[in-house]
PyMOL commands that place a pseudoatom at each C-alpha (Angstrom):
pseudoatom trace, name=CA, resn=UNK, resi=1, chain=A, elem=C, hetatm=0, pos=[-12.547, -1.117, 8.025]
pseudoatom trace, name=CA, resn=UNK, resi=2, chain=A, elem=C, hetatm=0, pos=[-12.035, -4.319, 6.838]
pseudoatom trace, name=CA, resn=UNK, resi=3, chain=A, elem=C, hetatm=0, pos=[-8.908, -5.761, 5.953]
pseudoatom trace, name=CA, resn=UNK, resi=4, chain=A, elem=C, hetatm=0, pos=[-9.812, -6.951, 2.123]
pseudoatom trace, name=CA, resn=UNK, resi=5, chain=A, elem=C, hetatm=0, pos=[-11.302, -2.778, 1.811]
pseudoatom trace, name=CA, resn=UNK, resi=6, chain=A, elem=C, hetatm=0, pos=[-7.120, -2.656, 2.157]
pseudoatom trace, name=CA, resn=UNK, resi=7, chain=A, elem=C, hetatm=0, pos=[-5.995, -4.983, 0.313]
pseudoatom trace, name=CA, resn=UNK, resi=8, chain=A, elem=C, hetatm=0, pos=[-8.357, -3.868, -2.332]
pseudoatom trace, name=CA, resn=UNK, resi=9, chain=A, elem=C, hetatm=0, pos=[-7.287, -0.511, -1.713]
pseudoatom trace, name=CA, resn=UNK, resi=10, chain=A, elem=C, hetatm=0, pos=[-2.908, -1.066, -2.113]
pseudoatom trace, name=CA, resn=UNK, resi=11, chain=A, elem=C, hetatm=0, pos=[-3.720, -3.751, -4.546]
pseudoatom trace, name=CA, resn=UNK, resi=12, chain=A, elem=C, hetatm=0, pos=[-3.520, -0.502, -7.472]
pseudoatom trace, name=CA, resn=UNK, resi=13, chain=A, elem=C, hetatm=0, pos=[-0.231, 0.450, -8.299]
pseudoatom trace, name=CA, resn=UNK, resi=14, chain=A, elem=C, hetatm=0, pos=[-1.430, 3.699, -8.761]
pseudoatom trace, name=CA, resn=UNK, resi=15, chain=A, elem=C, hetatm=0, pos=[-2.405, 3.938, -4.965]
pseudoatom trace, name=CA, resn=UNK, resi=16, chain=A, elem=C, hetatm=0, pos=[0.104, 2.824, -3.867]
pseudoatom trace, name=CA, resn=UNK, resi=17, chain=A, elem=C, hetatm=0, pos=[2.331, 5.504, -5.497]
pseudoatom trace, name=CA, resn=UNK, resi=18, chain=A, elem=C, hetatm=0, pos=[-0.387, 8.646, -4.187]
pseudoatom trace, name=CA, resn=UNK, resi=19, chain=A, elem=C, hetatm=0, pos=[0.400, 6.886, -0.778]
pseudoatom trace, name=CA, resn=UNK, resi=20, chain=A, elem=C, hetatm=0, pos=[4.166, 6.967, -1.048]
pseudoatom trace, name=CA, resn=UNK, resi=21, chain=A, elem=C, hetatm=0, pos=[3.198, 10.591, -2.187]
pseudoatom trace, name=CA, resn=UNK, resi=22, chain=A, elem=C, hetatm=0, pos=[1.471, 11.327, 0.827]
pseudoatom trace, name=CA, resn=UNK, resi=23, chain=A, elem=C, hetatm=0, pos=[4.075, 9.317, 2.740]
pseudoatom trace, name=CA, resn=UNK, resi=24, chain=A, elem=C, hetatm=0, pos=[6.040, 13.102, 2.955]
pseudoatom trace, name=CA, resn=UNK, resi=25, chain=A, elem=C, hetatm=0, pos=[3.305, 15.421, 4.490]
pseudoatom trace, name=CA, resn=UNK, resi=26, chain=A, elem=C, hetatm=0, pos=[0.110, 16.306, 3.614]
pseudoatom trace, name=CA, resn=UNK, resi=27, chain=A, elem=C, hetatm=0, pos=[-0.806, 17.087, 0.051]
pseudoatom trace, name=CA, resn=UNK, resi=28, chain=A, elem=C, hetatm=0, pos=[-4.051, 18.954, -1.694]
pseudoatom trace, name=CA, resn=UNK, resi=29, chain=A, elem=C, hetatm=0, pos=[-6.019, 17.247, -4.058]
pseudoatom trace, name=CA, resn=UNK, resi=30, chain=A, elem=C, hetatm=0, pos=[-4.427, 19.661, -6.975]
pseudoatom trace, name=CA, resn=UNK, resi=31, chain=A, elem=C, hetatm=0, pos=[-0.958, 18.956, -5.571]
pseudoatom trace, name=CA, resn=UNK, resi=32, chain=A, elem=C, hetatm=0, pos=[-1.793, 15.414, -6.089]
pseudoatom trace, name=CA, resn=UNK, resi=33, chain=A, elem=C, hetatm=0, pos=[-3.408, 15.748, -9.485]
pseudoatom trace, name=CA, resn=UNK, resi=34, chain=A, elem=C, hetatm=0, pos=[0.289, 17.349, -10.728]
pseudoatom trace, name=CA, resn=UNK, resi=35, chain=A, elem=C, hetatm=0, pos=[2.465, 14.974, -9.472]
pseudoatom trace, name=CA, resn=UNK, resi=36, chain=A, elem=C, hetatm=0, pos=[0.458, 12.193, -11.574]
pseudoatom trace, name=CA, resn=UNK, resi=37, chain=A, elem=C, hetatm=0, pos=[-0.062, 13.566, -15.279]
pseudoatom trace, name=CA, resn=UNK, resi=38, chain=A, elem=C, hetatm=0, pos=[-0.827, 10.145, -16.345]
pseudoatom trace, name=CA, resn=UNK, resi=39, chain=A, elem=C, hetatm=0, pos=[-3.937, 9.891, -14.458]
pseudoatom trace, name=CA, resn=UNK, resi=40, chain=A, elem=C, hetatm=0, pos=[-6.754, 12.066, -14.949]
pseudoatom trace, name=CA, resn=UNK, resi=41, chain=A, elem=C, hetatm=0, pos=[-8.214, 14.350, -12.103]
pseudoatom trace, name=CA, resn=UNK, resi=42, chain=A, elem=C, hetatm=0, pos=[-11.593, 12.380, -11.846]
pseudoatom trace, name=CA, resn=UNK, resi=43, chain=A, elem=C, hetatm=0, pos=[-9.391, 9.387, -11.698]
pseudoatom trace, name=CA, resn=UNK, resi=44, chain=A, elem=C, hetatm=0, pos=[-7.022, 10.557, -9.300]
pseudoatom trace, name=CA, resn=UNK, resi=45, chain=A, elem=C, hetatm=0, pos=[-10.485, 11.661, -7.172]
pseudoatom trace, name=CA, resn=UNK, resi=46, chain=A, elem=C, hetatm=0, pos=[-11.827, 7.950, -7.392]
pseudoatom trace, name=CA, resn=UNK, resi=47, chain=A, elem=C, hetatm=0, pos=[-8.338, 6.309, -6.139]
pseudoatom trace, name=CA, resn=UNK, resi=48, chain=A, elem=C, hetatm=0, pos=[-8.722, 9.259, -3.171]
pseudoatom trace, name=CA, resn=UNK, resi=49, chain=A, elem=C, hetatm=0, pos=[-12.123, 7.860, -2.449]
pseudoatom trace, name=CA, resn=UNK, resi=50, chain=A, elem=C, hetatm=0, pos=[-11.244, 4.202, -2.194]
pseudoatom trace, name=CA, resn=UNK, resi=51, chain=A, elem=C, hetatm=0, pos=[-8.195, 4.921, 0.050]
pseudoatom trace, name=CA, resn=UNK, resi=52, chain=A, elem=C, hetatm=0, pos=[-10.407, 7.330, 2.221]
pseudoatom trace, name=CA, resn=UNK, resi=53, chain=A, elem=C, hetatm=0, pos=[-12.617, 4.591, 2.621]
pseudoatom trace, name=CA, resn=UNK, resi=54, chain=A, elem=C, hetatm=0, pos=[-10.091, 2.289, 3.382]
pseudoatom trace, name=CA, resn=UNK, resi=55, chain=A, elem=C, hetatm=0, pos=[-9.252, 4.675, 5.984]
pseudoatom trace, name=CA, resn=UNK, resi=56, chain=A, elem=C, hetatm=0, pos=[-5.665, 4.822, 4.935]
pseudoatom trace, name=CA, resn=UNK, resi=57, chain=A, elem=C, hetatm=0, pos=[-6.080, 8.837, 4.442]
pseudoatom trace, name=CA, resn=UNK, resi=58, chain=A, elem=C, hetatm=0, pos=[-7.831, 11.028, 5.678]
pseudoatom trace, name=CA, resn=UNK, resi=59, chain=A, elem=C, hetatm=0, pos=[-9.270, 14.596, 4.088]
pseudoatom trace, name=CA, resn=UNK, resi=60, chain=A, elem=C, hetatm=0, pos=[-9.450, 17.759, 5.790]
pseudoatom trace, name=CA, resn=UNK, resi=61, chain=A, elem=C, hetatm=0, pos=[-11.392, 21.546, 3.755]
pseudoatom trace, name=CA, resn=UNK, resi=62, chain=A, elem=C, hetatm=0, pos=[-8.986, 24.524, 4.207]
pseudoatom trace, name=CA, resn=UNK, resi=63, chain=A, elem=C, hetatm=0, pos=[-10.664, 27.543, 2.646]
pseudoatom trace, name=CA, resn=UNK, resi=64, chain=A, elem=C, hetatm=0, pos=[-11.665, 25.624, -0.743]
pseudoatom trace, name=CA, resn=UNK, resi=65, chain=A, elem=C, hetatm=0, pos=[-8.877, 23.142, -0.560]
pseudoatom trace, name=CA, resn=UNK, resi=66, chain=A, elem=C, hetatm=0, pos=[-9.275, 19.243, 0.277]
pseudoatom trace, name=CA, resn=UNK, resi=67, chain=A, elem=C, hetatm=0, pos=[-5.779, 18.760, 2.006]
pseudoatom trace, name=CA, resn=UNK, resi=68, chain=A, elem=C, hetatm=0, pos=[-4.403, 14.616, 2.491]
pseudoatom trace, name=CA, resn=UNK, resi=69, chain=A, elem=C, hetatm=0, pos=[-2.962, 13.207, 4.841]
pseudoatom trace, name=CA, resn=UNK, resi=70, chain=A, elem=C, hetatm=0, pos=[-1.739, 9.531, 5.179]
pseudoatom trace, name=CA, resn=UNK, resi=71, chain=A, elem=C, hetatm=0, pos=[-2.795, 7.788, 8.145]
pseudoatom trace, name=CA, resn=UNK, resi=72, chain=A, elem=C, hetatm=0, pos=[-0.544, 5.126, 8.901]
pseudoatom trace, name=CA, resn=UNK, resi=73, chain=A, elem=C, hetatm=0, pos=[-2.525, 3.557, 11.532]
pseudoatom trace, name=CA, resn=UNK, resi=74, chain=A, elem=C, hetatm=0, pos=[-5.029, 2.541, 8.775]
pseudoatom trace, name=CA, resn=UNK, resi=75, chain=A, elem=C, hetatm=0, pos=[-1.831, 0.206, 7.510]
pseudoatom trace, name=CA, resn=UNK, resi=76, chain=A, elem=C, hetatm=0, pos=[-1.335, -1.157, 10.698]
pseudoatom trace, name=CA, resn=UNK, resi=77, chain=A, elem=C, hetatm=0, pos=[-4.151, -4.426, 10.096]
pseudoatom trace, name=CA, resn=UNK, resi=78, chain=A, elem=C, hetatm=0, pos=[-2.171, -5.080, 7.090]
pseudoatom trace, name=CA, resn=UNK, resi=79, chain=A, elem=C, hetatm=0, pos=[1.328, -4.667, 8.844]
pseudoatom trace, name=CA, resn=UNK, resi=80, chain=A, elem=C, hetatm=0, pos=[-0.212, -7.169, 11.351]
pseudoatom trace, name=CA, resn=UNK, resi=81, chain=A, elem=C, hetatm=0, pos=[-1.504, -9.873, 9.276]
pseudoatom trace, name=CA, resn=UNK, resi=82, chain=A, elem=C, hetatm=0, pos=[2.095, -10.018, 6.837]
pseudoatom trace, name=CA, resn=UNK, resi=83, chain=A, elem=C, hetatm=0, pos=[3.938, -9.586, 10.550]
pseudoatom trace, name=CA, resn=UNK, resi=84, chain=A, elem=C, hetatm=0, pos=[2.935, -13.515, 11.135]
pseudoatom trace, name=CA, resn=UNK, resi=85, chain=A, elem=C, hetatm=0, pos=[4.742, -14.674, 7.980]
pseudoatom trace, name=CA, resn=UNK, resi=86, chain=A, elem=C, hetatm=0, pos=[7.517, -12.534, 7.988]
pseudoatom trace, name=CA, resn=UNK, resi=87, chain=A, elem=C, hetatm=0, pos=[8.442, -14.517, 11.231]
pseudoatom trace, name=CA, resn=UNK, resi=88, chain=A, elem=C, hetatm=0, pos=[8.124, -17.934, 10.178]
pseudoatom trace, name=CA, resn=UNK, resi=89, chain=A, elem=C, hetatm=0, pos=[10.057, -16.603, 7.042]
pseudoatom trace, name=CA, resn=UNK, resi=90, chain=A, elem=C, hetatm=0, pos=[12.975, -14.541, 7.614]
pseudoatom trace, name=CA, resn=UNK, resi=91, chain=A, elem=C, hetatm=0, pos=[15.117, -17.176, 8.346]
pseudoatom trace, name=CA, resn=UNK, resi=92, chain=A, elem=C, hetatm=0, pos=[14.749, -18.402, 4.645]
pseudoatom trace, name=CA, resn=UNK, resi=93, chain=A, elem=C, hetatm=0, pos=[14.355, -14.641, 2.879]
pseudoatom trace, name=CA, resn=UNK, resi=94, chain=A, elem=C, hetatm=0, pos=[17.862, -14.096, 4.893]
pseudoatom trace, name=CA, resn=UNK, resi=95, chain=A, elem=C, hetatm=0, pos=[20.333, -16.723, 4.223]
pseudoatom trace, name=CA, resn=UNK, resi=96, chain=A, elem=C, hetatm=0, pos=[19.220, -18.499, 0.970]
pseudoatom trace, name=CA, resn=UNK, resi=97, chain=A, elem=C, hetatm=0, pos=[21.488, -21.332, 0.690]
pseudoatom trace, name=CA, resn=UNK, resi=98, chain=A, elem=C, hetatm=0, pos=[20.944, -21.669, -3.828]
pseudoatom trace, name=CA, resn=UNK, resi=99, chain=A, elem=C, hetatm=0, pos=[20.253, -19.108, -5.952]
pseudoatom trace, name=CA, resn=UNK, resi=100, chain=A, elem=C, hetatm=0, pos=[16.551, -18.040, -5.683]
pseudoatom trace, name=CA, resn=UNK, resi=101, chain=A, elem=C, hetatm=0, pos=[16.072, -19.328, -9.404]
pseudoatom trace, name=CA, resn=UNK, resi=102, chain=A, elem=C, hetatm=0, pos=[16.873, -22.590, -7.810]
pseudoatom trace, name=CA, resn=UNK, resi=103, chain=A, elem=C, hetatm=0, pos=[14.471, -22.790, -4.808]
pseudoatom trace, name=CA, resn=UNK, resi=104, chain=A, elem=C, hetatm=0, pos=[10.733, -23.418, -4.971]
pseudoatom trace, name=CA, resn=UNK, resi=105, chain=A, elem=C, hetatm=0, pos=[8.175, -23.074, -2.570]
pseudoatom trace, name=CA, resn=UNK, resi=106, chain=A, elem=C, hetatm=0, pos=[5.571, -25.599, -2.696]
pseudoatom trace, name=CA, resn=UNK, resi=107, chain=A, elem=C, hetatm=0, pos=[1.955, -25.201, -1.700]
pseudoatom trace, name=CA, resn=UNK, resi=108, chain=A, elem=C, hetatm=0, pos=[2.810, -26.134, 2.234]
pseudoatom trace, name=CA, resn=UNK, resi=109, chain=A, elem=C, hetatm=0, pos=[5.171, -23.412, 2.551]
pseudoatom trace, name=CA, resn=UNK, resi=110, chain=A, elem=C, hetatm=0, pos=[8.285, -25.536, 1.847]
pseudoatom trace, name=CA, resn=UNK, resi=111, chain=A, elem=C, hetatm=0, pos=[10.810, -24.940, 0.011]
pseudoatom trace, name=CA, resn=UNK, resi=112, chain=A, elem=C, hetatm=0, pos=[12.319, -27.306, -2.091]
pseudoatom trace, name=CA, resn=UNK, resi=113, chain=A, elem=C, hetatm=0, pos=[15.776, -27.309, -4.135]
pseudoatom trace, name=CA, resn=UNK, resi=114, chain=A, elem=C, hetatm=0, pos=[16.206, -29.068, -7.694]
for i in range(1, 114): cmd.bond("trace and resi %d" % i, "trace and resi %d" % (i + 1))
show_as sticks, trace
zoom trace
C-alpha cells in the first residue's frame, strides 16, 4: 500500500461517504448499493475495488454475501503524514488573530495579514 493508492482512494467524495458508511459496522455490498441511489451498483462495485485495494476495507463471503468492513489501520499512513502539519499548525488553526478572509498563507507556509 502506498500512500498516493490512498490519497487516490479518499480523493472521491463518493468514497469517502461509503467509508463514513462503513465507519458504523460492517455492511454487504447490497446494503451499500441502497444507501447510495445515486450511484449505480457497478459503480458502487468499482469505488469498493479501489478502496479494497487501498486496503482501507476489507471483504469477507458469508453464504453468497460480500460483507465490508472498514479497516482503520489502512488510514493510519494518511493520519501520519497530515499528523506532521497539524503540529506545526494548530497554533494558527486555533487562535486566528483576523478574520480568516483576512489571512493568507503564502507558498512558505506563512501567513500574512492585509
Amino acid at each position: 500500500m502506498t500512500s498516493s493508492n490512498i490519497f487516490s482512494a479518499i480523493a472521491d467524495p463518493s468514497r469517502r461517504e461509503i467509508l463514513d458508511f462503513l465507519a458504523a459496522k460492517p455492511r454487504s455490498a447490497g446494503e451499500i448499493v441502497s444507501h447510495f441511489p445515486q450511484l449505480t451498483q457497478p459503480g458502487v462495485s468499482r469505488h469498493l475495488r479501489v478502496l479494497r485495494e487501498a486496503q482501507l476495507v476489507s471483504v469477507t463471503v458469508q453464504a453468497q454475501q460480500r460483507i465490508y468492513t472498514l479497516r482503520p489501520e489502512g488510514l493510519l499512513m494518511f493520519h501520519d503524514w497530515i499528523a506532521k502539519y497539524l503540529e506545526n499548525w494548530m497554533d494558527k488553526l486555533e487562535a486566528p488573530k483576523e478574520s480568516p478572509q483576512e489571512a493568507k498563507v503564502t507558498r512558505r507556509g506563512t501567513v500574512k495579514t492585509k
